[in-house]
C-alpha positions as CSV (number, residue, x, y, z in Angstrom):
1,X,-34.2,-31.8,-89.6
2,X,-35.0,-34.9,-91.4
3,X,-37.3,-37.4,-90.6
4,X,-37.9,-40.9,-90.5
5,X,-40.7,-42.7,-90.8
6,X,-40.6,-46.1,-89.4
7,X,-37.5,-47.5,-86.9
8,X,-37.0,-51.0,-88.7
9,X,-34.0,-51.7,-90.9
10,X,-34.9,-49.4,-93.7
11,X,-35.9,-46.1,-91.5
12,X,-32.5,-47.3,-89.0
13,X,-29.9,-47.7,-91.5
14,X,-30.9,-44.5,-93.7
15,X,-31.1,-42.8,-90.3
16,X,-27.7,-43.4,-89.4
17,X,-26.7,-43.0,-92.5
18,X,-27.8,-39.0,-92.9
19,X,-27.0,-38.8,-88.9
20,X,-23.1,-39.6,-89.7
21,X,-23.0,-37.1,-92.2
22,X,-24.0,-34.5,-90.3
23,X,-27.7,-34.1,-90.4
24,X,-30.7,-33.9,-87.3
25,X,-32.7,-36.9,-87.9
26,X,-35.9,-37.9,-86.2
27,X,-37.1,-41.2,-86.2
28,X,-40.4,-42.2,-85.6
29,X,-42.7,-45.3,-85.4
30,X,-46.5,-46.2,-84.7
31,X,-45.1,-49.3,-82.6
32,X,-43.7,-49.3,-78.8
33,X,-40.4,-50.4,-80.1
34,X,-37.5,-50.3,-82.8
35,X,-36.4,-53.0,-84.8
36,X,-39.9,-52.9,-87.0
37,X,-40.6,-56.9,-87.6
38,X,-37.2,-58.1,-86.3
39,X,-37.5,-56.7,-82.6
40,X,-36.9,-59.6,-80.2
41,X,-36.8,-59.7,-76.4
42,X,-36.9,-62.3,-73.5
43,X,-40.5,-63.6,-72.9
44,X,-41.8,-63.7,-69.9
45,X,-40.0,-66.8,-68.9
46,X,-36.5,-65.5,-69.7
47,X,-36.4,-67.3,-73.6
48,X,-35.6,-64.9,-76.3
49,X,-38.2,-64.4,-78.8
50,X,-39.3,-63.0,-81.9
51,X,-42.3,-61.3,-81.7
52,X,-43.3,-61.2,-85.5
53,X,-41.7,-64.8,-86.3
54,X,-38.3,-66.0,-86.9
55,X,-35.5,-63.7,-88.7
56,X,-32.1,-65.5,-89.7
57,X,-30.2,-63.0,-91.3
58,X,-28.1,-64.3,-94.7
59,X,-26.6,-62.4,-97.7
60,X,-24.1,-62.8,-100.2
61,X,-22.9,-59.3,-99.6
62,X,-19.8,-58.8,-98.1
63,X,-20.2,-54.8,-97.9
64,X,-24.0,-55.1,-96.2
65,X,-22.8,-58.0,-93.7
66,X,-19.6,-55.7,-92.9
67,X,-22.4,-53.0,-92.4
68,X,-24.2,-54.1,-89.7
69,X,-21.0,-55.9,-88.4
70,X,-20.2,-52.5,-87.0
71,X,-23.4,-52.6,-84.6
72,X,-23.5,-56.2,-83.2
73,X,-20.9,-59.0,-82.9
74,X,-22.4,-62.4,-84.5
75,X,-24.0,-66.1,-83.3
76,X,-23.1,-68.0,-86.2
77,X,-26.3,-70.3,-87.2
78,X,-27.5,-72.1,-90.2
79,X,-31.1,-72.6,-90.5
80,X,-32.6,-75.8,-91.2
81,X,-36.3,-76.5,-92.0
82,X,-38.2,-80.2,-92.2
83,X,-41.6,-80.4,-93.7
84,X,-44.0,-83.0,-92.8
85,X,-46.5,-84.9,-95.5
86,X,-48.4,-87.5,-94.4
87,X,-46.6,-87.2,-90.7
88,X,-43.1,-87.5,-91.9
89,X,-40.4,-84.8,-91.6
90,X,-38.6,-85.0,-94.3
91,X,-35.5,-82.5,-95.8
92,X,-36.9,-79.2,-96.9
93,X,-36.1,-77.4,-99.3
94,X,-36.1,-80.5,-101.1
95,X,-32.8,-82.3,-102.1
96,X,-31.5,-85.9,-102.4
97,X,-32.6,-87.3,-98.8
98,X,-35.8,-86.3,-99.4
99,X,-36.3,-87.8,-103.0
100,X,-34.8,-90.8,-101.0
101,X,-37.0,-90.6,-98.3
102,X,-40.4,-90.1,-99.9
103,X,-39.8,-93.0,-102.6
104,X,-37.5,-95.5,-100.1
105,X,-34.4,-94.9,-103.0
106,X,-30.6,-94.9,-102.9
107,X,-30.3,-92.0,-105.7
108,X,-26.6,-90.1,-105.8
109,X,-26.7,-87.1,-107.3
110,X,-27.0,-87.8,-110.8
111,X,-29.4,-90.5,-109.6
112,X,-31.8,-87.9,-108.1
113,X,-31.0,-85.4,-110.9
114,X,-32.4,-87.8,-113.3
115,X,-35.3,-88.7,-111.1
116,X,-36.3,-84.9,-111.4
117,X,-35.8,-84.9,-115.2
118,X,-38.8,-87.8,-115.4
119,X,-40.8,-86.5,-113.1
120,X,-41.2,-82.5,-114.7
121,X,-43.6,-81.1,-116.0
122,X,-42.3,-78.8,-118.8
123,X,-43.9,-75.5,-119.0
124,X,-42.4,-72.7,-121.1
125,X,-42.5,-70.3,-120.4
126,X,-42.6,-70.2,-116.8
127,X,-44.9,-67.6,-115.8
128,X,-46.5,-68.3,-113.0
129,X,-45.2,-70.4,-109.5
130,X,-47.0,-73.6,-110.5
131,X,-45.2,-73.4,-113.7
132,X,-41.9,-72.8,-111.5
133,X,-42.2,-75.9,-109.3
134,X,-44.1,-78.1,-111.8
135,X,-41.0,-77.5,-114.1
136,X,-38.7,-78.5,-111.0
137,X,-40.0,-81.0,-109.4
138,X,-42.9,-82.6,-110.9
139,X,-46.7,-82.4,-109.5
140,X,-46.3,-85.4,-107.0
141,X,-43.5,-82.9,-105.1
142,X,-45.2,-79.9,-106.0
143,X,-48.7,-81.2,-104.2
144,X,-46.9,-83.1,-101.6
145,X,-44.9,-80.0,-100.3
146,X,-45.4,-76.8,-102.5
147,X,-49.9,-76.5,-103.5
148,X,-51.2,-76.3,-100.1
149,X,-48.5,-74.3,-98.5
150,X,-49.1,-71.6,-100.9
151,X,-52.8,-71.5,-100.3
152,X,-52.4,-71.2,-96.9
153,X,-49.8,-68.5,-96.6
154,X,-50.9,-66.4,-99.8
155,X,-54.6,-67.2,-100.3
156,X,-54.0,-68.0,-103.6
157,X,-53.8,-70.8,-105.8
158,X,-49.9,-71.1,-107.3
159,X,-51.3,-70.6,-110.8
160,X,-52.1,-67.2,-109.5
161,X,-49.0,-65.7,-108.1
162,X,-45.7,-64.8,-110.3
163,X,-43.0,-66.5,-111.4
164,X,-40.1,-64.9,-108.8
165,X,-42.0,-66.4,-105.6
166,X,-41.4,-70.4,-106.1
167,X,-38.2,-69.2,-107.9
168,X,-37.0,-68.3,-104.3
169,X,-36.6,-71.8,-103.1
170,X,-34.2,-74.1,-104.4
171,X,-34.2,-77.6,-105.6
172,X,-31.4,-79.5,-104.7
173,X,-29.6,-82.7,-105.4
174,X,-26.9,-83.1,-103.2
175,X,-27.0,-83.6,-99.4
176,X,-27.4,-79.7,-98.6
177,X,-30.1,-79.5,-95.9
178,X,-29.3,-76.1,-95.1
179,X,-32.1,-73.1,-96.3
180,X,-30.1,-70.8,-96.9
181,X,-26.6,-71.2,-98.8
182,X,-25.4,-67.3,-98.5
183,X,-21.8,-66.9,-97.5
184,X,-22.7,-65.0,-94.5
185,X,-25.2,-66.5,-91.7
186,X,-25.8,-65.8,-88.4
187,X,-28.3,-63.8,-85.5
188,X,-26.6,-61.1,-84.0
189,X,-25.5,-62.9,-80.4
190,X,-27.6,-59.8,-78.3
191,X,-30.5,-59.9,-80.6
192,X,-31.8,-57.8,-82.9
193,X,-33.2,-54.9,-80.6
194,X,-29.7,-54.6,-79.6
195,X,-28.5,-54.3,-83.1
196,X,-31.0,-51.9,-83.7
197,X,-30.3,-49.7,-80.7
198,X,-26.5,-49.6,-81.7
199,X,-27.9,-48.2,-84.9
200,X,-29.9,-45.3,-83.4
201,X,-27.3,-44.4,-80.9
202,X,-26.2,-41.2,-82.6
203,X,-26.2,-37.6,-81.0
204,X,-27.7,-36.4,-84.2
205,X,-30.8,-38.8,-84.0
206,X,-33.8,-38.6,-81.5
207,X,-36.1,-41.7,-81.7
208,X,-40.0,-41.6,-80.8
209,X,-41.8,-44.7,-80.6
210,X,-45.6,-44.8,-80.3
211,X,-45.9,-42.1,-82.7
212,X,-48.3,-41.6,-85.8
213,X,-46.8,-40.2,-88.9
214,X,-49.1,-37.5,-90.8
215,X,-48.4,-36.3,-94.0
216,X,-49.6,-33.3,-93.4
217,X,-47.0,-32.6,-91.3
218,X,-44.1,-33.3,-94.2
219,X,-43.6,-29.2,-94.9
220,X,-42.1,-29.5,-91.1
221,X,-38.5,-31.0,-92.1
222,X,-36.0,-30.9,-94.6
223,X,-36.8,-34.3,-96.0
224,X,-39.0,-37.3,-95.3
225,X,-38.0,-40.9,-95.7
226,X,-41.2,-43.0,-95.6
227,X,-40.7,-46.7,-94.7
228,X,-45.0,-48.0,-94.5
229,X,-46.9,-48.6,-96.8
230,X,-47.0,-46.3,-99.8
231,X,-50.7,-46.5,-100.2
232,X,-51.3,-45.5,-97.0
233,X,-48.9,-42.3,-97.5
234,X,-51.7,-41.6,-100.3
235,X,-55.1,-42.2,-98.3
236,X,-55.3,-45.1,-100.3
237,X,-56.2,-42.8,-103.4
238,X,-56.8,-45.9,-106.2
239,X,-57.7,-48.8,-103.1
240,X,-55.8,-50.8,-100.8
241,X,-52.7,-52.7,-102.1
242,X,-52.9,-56.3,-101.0
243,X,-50.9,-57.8,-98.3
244,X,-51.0,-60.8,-96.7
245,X,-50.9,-60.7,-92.6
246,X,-50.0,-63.2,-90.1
247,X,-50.9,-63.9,-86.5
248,X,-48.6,-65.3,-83.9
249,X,-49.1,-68.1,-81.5
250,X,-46.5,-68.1,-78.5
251,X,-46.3,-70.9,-76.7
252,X,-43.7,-72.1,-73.1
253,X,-43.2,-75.8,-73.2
254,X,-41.5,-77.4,-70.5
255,X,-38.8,-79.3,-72.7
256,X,-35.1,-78.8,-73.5
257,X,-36.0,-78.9,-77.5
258,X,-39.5,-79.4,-78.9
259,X,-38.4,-80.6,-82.4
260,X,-35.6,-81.3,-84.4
261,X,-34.5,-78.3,-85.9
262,X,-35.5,-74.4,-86.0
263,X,-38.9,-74.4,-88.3
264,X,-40.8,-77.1,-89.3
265,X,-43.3,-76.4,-92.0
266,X,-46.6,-77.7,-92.2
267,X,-48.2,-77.8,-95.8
268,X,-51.2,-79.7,-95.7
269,X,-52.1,-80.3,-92.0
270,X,-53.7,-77.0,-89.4
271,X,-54.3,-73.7,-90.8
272,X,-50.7,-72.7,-89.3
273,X,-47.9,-73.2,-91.8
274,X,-44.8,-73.4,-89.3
275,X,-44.0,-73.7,-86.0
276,X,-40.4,-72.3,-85.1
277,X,-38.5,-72.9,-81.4
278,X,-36.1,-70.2,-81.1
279,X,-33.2,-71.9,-79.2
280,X,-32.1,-73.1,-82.1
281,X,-31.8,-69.8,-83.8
282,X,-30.1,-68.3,-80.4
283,X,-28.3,-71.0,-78.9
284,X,-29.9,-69.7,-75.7
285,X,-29.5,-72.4,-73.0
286,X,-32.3,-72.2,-70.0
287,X,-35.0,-74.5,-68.6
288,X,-37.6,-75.1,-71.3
289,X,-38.3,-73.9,-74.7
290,X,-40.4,-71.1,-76.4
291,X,-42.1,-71.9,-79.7
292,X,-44.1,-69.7,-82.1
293,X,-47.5,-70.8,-84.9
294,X,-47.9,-69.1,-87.5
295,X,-51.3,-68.4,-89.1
296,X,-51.4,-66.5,-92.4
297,X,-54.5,-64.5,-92.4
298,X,-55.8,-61.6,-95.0
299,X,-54.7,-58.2,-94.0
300,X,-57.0,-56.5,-92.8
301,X,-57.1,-52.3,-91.4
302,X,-56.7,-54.1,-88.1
303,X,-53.5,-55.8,-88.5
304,X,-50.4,-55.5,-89.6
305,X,-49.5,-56.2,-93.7
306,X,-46.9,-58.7,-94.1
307,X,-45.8,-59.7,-97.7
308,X,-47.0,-57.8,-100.6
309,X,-48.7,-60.1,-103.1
310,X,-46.6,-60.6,-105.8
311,X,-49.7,-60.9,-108.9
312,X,-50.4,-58.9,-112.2
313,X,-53.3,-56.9,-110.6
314,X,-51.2,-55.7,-107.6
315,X,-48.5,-54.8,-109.3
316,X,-50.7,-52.4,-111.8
317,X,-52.2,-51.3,-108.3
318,X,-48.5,-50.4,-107.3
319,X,-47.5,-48.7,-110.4
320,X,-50.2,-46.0,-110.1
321,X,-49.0,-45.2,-106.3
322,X,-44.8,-45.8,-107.8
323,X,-46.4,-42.6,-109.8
324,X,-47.6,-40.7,-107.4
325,X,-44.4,-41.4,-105.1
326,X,-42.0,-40.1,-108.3
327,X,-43.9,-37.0,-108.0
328,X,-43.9,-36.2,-104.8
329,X,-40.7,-33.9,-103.6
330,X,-39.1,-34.0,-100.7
331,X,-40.4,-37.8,-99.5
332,X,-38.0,-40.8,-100.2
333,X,-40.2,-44.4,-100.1
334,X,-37.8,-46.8,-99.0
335,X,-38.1,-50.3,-98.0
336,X,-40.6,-53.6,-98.2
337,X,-43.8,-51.3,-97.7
338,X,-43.0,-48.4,-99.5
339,X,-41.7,-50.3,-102.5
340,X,-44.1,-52.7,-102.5
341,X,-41.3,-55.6,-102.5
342,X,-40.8,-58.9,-101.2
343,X,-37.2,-58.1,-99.9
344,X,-35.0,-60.3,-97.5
345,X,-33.4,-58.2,-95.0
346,X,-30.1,-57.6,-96.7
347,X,-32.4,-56.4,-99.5
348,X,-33.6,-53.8,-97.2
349,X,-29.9,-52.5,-96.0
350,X,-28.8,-52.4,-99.8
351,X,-32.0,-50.3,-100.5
352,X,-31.2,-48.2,-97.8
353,X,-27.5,-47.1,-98.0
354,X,-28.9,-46.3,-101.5
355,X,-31.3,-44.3,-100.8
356,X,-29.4,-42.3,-98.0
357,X,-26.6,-42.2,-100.9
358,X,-29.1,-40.2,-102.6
359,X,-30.5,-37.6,-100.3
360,X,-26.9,-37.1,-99.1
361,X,-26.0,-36.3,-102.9
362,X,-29.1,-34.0,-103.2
């Protein structure tokens, strides 16, 4: 028998993976549930949540989207985000409206294009976020929407984080409000648990929730795939890798919507940095709305780690455990916590089906 640490996307796809091709797989997690971070349900007023913030799934991938298209039919949905400075919403990621907006202009495309030409700040190489953004946009934008957001959410200044995090949002300068721009979008129309339980609905899998995984009981199975966190796996041998955490405000309001679109952000106003309303995501329709805050907070043994912190002095930190992981037989580390990688969900699938490619070979 194999086992499976972990019952989110990672731990679920490999699971069905090695379950289809004949092997006993157990899967296990520490939480009351599957789904790890995506698991949604109905709240207690019928509204369908999720628990651990919003999840909009989007890829370029044609073979991962086809993937999980066997487990759960598709809501189609587009997310849009505003951000508010100085109590405006305005367009965000930013493109032409909201170089329009913010300076009361009448830019085209090449119009705005130019605008962002005057207003960088060339830095090159780009090494760091602030470089990133100041080489995009210019430091007016870069205060206005990017500086504060990123100390709230990472506790660090721009200047202190790589290159690859500001490098995930775009600058734009056509009309394209949308956040994402992958070919495939969408929330899977019975929610994620559902998805999830379609997964782990396999004779050749068992699933135990509420369940501690000890390494000391590894020599008990065939193989281990480890999903958590890798420095964890190791007792935290050389220190704790550094995560950021979040904590979740739910809220019932007795409106049909409570803002405009799915998230707005909130860069330089509370000590939450978004507030989502999920019937935009679902499309639900039912008396009043459900909304969520979220407050980035240091991680902490207490809570749960989030986003690894993509710096020079964790990713040494995570090359000493990467190591350790190479050496240690019989244990695959798969996914955002045991790579120590800021994936998007697709990411995770891809990572999985190889990983599962691999043990299968073996």
């Amino acid at each position: 028998m194999i086992l499976v640490v972990g019952a989110g996307f990672a731990g679920s796809v490999v699971a069905r993976e090695l379950a289809e091709n004949g092997y006993a797989v157990r899967v296990i997690d520490k939480r009351d549930h599957i789904a790890g971070n995506a698991f949604d349900q109905l709240d207690s007023t019928g509204v369908m949540v999720h628990k651990y913030g919003p999840h909009i799934f989007h890829t370029n991938a044609k073979r991962i989207f086809d993937y999980l298209s066997r487990f759960t039919e598709w809501r189609s949905y587009e997310h849009k985000v505003l951000s508010t400075v100085n109590s405006v919403l305005y367009p965000f990621p930013i493109n032409r409206d909201t170089i329009n907006k913010m300076y009361d202009l009448d830019l085209d495309e090449a119009g705005a294009s130019a605008f962002l030409e005057n207003a960088r700040e060339v830095r090159s190489p780009a090494l760091t976020s602030e470089d990133v953004l100041l080489n995009s946009v210019g430091r007016e934008l870069y205060e206005a929407f990017f500086y504060n957001y990123t100390v709230k959410q990472w506790d660090r200044k721009p200047s202190e984080l790589k290159a690859g995090v500001a490098a995930r949002i775009p600058i734009r300068t056509n009309q394209d409000d949308r956040y994402f721009t992958d070919t495939y979008q969408g929330i899977p129309s019975d929610g994620y648990t559902a998805m999830f339980a379609n997964l782990l609905e396999h004779p050749n899998i068992t699933v135990d929730v509420n369940t501690e995984f000890n390494p000391a009981d590894t020599g008990q199975y065939e193989h281990v795939v480890y999903t958590g966190p890798i420095d964890a796996y190791f007792d935290f041998r050389y220190g704790r890798l550094p995560y950021r955490s979040l904590e979740f405000s739910h809220e019932h309001i007795q409106l049909d919507k409570f803002q405009e679109v799915g998230t707005v952000n909130y860069p330089n106003d509370h000590a939450y940095t978004r507030i989502t309303e999920f019937k935009h995501l679902t499309g639900q329709v039912c008396s009043g709305t459900s909304i969520v805050y979220e407050y980035p907070v240091d991680h902490t043994p207490s809570n749960e780690p989030y986003y690894p912190i993509p710096s020079e002095d964790s990713e040494a930190l995570f090359r000493k455990y990467s190591a350790l992981a190479k050496d240690t037989t019989g244990v695959t580390f798969v996914g955002r916590l045991a790579q120590y990688r800021y994936y998007n969900m697709d990411q995770v699938v891809g990572a999985a089906l190889t990983a599962a490619k691999s043990i299968i070979g073996k």
